[in-house]
N, C-alpha and C positions, 0 to 999 in steps of 0.2 A: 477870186475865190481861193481860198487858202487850201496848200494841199491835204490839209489833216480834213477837208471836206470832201475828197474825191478818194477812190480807190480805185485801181487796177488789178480786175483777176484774170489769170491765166491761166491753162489747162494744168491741172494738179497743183495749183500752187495756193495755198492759203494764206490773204495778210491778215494782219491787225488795225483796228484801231487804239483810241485808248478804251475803249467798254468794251469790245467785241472784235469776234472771227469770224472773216467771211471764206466763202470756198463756194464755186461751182458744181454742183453735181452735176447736172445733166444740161445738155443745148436740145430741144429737138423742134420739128416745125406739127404742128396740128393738123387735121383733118382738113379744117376750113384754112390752109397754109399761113395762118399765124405764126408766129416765131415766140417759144417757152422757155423760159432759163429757170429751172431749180437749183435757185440760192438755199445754201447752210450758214445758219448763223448761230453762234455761239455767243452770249451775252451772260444772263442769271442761268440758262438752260440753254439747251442745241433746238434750233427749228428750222426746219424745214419753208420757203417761200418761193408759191409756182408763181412765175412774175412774165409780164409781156413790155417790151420796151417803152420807157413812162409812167410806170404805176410807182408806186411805194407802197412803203414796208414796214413796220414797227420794227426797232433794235433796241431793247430795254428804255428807257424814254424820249429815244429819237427818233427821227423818221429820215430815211433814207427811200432813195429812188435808184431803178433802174435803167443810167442815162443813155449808156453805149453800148451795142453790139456790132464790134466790129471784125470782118475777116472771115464770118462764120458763114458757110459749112465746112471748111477748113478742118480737121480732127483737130490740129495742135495749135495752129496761128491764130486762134481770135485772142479775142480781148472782148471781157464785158466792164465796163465803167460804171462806177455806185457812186451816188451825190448824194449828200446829207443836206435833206430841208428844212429839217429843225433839230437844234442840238438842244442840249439840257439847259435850262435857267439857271443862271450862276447865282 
């Protein structure tokens, strides 16, 4: 997989792709102890995505997923991983 398909975020850190900005807001775990990650993403407009490890996501005509969470409860050392499952028709 090519790297312009994956993304690594880390606490306070926002990358890019070439359409969009990702950022972590929040990690937390749920009532029934599921594990929550609110993705920010910037593309046409900033939105907001409450995601559970595996689901996807819409980013202006892609579809991205949340593949890794890793290190977390940690405050500052994890790392969550985003995979692009379908990019734009050329």
């Amino acid at each position: 997989m090519r790297s312009a398909d994956t993304i690594h975020l880390w606490h306070g850190i926002q990358r890019n792709s070439e359409k969009a900005s990702f950022s972590v807001g929040d990690i937390y775990r749920e009532s029934d102890a599921s594990v929550r990650v609110r993705l920010v993403t910037v593309a046409a407009e900033e939105c907001s995505h409450i995601l559970r490890l595996g689901e996807t996501f819409p980013v202006g005509d892609e579809t991205w997923q949340l593949a890794e969470l890793t290190d977390w409860p940690s405050e500052d050392d994890w790392t969550v991983v985003l995979r692009r499952v379908t990019a734009t028709s050329a």
